[in-house]
N, C-alpha and C positions, 0 to 999 in steps of 0.2 A: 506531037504532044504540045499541048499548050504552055506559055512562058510560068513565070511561076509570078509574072506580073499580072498577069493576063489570070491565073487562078485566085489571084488576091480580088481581083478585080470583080468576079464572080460571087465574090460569098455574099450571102447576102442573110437576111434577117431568119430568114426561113430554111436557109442552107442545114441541112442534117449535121447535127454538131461533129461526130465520129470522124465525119468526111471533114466538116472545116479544122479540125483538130491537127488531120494529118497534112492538110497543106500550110497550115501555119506551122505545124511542125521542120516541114521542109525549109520554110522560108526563113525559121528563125537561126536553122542549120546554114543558111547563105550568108544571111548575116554573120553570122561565127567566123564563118571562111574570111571574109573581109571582099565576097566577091558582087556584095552588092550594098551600098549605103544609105542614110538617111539623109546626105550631103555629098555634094561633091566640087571639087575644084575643077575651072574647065581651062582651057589655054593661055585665056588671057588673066588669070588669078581671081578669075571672079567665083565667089562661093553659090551655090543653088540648090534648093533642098529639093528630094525625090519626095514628089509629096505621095505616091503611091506606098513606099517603106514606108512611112508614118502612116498610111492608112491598113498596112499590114499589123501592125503594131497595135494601134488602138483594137484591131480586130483579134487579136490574141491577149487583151482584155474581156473583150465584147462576147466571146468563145470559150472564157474561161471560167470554170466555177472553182469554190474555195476547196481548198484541199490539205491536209496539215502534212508536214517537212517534219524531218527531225535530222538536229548535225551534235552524234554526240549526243550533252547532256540538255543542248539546245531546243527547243519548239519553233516553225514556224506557223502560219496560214497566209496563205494567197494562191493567187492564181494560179491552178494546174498546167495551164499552159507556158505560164514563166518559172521555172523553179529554178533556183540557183546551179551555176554554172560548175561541173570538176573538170578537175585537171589531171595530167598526169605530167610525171619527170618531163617525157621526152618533149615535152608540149613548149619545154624550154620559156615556160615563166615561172618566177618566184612569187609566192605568196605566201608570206610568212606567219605564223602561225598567231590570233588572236583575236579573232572575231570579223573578221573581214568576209566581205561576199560580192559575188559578179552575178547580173542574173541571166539568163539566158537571153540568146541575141546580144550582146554585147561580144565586139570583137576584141580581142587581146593579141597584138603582138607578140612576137618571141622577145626575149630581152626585157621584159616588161619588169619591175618589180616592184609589189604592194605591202605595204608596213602595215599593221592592224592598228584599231578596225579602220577600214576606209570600203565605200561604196562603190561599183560601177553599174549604172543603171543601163536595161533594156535600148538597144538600139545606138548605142554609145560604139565608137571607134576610138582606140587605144591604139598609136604606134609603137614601131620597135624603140627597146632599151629608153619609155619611158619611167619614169619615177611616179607612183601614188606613197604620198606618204601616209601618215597616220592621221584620223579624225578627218580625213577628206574626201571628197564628193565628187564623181565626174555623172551627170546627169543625164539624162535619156537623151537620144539623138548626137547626144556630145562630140566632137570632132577632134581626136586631140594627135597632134603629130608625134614625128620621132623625139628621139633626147629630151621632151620636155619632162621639166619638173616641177609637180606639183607638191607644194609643202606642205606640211602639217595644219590642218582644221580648215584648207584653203575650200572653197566650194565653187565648182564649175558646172553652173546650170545647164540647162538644156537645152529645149522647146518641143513640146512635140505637138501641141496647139501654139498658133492654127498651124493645119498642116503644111501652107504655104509660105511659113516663113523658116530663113538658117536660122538653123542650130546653134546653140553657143560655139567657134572655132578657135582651138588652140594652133596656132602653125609649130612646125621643126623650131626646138631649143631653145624655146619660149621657156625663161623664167617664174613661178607662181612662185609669188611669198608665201608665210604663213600667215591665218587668218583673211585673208585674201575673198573678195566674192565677185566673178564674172558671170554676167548675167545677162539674158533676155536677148540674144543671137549679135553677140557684142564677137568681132573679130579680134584675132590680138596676131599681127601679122609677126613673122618668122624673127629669133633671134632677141625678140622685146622682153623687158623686165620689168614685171609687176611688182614693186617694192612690197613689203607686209602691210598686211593691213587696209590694203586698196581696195574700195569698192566700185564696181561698173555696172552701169547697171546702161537701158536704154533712153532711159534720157536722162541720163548723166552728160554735162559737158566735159570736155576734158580739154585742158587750157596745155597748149603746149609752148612751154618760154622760152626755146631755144629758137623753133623757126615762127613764134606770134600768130600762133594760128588758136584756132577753136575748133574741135572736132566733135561732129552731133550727129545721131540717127537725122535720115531725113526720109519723107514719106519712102521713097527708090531704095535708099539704100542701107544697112546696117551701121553702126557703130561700129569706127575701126581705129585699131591701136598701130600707129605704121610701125613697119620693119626696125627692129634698132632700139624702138624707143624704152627709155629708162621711166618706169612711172610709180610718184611716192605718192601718200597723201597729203592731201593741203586742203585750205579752207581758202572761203570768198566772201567778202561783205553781204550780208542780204538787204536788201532793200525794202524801205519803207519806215514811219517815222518810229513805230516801235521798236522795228528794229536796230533803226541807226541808232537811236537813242539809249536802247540799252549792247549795243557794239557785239551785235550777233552775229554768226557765219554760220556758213554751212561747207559739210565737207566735200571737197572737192578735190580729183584726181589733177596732177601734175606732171607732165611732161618736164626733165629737169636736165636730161642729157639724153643721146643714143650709143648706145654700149660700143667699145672699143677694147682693144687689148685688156688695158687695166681691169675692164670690168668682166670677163674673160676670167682673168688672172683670180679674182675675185671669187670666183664659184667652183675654180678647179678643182676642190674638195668632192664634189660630185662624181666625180670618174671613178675616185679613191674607194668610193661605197658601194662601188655598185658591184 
């Protein structure tokens, strides 16, 4: 029997919809498992997108026609072939009651738990005993590790065009402030703290003051937030004469310490809620 990569691979424009239905069906159900992703880490920590599961994805768009939902006193319309995701007890995630939704093909860890309303989009990996808090966003393709926390209104984009680029990636224990936006296949490696309020986007600099560095997408590689690192907002002169002249900045992410005990100490309130 052919791979269920190798079925993705098949469908094509003309494919009898019934039939591409039930292998997107299937493949949205791998997804679920967490047995196949839209990202993956490989030995040496480097991130790389399956760009075949983002072509499953757009095709369970491409496959689907509109369809109306209803949750409760709620209406939806979209795609038949993504409808919002249930749960049961034993599924061992909380989702608390208030308008919140996951849509199908997004994987959820056990331990997981979601404060309303907050989103998780299509093709997203959730690990165990992470935090969604309220008003927040984990995006299609999204990669997001264990223990982390995501705070309130925080938004963690995606990518799922093009199909050969990573994913927005959250590593294990990774801090998100609230209000918070990481964007455009920006890494944030394990352990780092995104102050509130911080936006990343991919060509965002990010000036790091402890080791004098400047961290940038470059053609090769994504934007990456190292291990450790503590990041607030701040701002930078802009250049040029209207600018200098009227003492303009723009905002810009700062590197200002990498977390140690104290900072540790600092967030323990987290275990306490969960």
């Amino acid at each position: 029997m052919a791979s269920i990569e190798e079925r993705i691979a098949g469908l094509k424009a003309n494919t009898d919809r019934g039939e591409a239905v039930k292998i997107i069906g299937l493949f949205l159900s791998e997804l679920e498992k967490g047995t196949i992703r839209a990202a993956e880490r490989d030995d040496m920590g480097v991130w790389k997108p399956n760009a075949w599961v983002k072509e499953g994805i757009l095709a369970a768009f491409r496959f689907g026609i509109l369809a109306e939902f209803a949750s409760g006193s709620l209406s939806f319309v979209d795609k038949d072939t993504i409808p919002a995701r249930r749960f049961k007890a034993q599924d061992g995630i909380r989702i608390v009651p208030g308008g919140s939704s996951i849509r199908r093909g997004a994987y959820i860890a056990k331990g997981v738990v979601m404060m309303p309303p907050a989103f998780v989009n299509i093709g997203a990996y959730v690990d165990e005993e992470t935090m969604i808090d309220s008003h927040a966003l984990v995006g299609s393709c999204a990669q997001i590790g264990k223990r982390v926390h995501i705070s309130a209104a925080a938004q963690i984009g995606g990518v799922l065009e093009p199909i050969g680029q990573v994913p927005v990636v959250i590593e294990d224990d990774v801090i998100v402030g609230g209000n918070c936006g990481v964007y455009e296949g920006t890494i944030v490696r394990s352990r780092a703290v995104i102050g509130a309020g911080v936006v990343i986007t991919a060509s965002t600099p990010v000036y790091d003051v402890v080791r004098g560095q400047i961290y940038r997408r470059t053609a090769e590689q994504p934007l990456e937030i190292p291990y450790g690192a503590v990041v607030i907002p701040g701002s930078r002169k802009m250049k040029g004469e209207f600018a200098e002249k009227h003492d303009l900045q723009v905002a810009t992410p700062m590197i200002v310490k990498y977390r140690d005990e104290k900072t540790d100490s600092a967030t323990a309130l987290e275990d306490a809620l969960r």
